[in-house]
N, C-alpha and C positions, 0 to 999 in steps of 0.2 A: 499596553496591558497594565495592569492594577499590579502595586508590588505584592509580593507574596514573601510570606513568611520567612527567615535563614536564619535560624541563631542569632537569632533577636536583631538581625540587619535589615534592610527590607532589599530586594532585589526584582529584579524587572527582565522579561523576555523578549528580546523585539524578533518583530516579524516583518517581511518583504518579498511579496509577493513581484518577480522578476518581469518586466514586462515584453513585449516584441518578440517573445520565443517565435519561430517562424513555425509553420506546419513539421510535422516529424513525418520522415519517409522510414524503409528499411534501410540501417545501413546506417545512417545520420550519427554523429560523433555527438556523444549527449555531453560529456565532457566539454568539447570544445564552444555548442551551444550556451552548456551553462555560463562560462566563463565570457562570454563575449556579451550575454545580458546583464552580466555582473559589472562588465567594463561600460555598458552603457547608461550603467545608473552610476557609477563614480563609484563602485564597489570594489575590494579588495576582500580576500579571503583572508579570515583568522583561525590559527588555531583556535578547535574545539568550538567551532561554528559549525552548522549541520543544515544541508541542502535537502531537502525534500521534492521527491519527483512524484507526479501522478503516473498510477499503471499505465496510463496508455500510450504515454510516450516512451516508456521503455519495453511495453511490448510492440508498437507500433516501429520502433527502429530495430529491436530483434527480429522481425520479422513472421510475428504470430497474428496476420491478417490473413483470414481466408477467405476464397471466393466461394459462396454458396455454390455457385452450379459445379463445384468440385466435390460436391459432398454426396455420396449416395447412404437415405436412412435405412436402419436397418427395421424388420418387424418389430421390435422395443422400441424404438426411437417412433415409432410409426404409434404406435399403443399410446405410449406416452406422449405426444404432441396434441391428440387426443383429448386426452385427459386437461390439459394444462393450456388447452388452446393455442398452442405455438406452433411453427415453422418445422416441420419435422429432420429438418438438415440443421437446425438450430440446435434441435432436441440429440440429435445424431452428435456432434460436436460436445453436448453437454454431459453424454455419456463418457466420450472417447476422453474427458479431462476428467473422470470422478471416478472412485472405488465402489460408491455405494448409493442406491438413492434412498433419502430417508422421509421425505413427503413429496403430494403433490399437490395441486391446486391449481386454478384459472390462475395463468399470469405467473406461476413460480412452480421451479422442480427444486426441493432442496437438497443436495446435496454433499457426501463427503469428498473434497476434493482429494485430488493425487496427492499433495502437498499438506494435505490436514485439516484442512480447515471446513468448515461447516459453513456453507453458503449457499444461496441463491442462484439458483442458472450456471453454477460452477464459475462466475464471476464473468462470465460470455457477454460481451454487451455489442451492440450495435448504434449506439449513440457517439455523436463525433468520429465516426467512422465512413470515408470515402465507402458513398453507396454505387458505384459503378456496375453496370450493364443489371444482373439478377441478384444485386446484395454482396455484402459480405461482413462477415462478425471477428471482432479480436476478442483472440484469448490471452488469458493474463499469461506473462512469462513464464517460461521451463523453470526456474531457479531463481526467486527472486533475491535472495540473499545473496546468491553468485552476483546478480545482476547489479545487485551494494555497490558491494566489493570491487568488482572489478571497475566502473563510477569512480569508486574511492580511489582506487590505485590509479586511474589515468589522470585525474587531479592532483593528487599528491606527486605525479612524476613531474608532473608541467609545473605544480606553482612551491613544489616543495610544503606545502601547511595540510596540518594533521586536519581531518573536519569527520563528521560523521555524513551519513547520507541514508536516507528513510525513504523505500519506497511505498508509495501512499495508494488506497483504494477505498471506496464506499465500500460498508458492508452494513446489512440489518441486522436487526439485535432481537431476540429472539421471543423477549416481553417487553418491549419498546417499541414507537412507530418511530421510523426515519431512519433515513442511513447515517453513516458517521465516518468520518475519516478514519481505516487501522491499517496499519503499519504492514506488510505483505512481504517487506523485505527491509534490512539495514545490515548495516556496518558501520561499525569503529565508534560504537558504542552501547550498553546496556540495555538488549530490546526489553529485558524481565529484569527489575528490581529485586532481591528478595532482601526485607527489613525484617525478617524475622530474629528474634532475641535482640534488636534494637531496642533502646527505650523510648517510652513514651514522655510525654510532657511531666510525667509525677513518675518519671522512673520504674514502670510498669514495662519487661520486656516485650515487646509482640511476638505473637503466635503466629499466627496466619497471614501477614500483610506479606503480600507483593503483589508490587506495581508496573500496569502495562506502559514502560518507559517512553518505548515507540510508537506504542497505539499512543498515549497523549497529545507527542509531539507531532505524529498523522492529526490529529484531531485538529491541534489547537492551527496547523500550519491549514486544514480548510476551511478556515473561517475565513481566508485572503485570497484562496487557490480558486474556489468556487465550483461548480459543480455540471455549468452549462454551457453559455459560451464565454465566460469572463477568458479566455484565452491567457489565462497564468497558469501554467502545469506544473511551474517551479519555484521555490519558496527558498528562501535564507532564512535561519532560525537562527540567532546570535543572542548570546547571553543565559545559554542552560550551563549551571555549573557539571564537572565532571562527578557522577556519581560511583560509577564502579567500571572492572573489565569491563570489553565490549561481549556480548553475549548478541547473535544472532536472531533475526525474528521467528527462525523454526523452534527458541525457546519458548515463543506465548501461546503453543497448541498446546491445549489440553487431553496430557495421555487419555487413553480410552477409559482404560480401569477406573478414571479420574471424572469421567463425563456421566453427570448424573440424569439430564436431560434426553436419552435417546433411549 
């Protein structure tokens, strides 16, 4: 990557995309996965390096795979499948993970997730998903910030080194086409910047900057992760300098009172 900016240093972020991760079942030690593709590139963990995982392999070893023919839709889910031309056990699923539904559309129900977040299909996908006997759709994890964390801590037990760890998903943007790599979960570092009364370049303090720390480094880690089958779900990020406490990703939801778009 291009050096970027540091008090007048220039500074560089490398990225490594892990390769041979095998299929993820339920159950499967992400931990230990990580570490054994790390050893097969001649990789060592450093302090304040930061692993990035795509959702689907940590909801696919949590065990948030369902089988459709397990799903009975309700008359809403039935309405709405409808409307949206989808799978009405899909539709069923997309309810039982959101609070509220705020559009619809062929092709997309949007949603407030349980978790906060403003998304698509409540993040339900069935891509790269064993389609066996009548289907079946992952849901994104219970806790993905637990999901961090607890990553983080069987790593640091096994190799002793501090590291951060981003759990990574597409999401649309809401006056944008395309999806983008944001952050859904982290640990053991800064998901929310806030630079506010920082100065600027002429010593002008900020107002209003803050920065999505984890959504960037979700981003900039899918540019190598990919999005179909490049079969890399796991990224090594080395060379983010330390910017502040670790602040969790349930800090980059934007309270209600605060959401001027709905």
């Amino acid at each position: 990557m291009s050096p970027i900016a540091n008090n007048g240093k220039s500074a560089k972020v490398e990225l490594v995309a892990l390769a041979g991760i095998p299929l993820v079942a339920a159950g499967d030690d992400l931990a230990a996965i990580a570490l054994d593709a790390l050893a097969r590139e001649g990789l060592a963990l450093q302090h304040g390096d930061v692993l990035v995982l795509a959702q689907k392999i940590v909801s696919k070893s949590e065990g948030r795979t369902v089988r459709l023919s397990t799903v009975t839709p309700s008359p809403r889910a039935i309405e709405l499948a409808k409307q949206a031309d989808k799978d009405p056990r899909i539709v069923e699923l997309i309810l039982s993970e959101s609070t509220e539904v705020l559009r619809c559309r062929v092709g997309a129900i949007v949603v407030s997730h349980r978790n906060g977040w403003v998304l698509a299909n409540a993040g339900i996908d069935q891509s790269n998903v064993t389609q066996d006997g009548d289907g079946s759709a992952l849901l994104l994890p219970v806790d993905p910030d637990r999901s961090a964390a607890t990553l983080r801590d069987a790593i640091r037990s096994r190799t002793g080194i501090e590291i951060g760890v981003v759990i990574n998903d597409s999401f649309g943007r809401a006056w944008r086409l395309g999806t983008i790599g944001t952050a859904i979960g982290s640990a053991g570092l800064p998901a929310l910047l806030d630079l506010r009364g920082k100065p600027d370049l002429y010593g002008r303090s900020l107002m209003t900057t803050e920065v999505g720390h984890a959504d960037e480094i979700a981003s900039a880690a899918s540019l190598v992760m990919g999005q179909a089958a490049e079969g890399c779900p796991i990224v090594l990020v080395r060379g983010l300098p330390r910017q502040a406490e670790p602040r969790p990703a349930a800090a980059l939801v934007r309270p209600p009172h605060l959401d001027l778009f709905r």
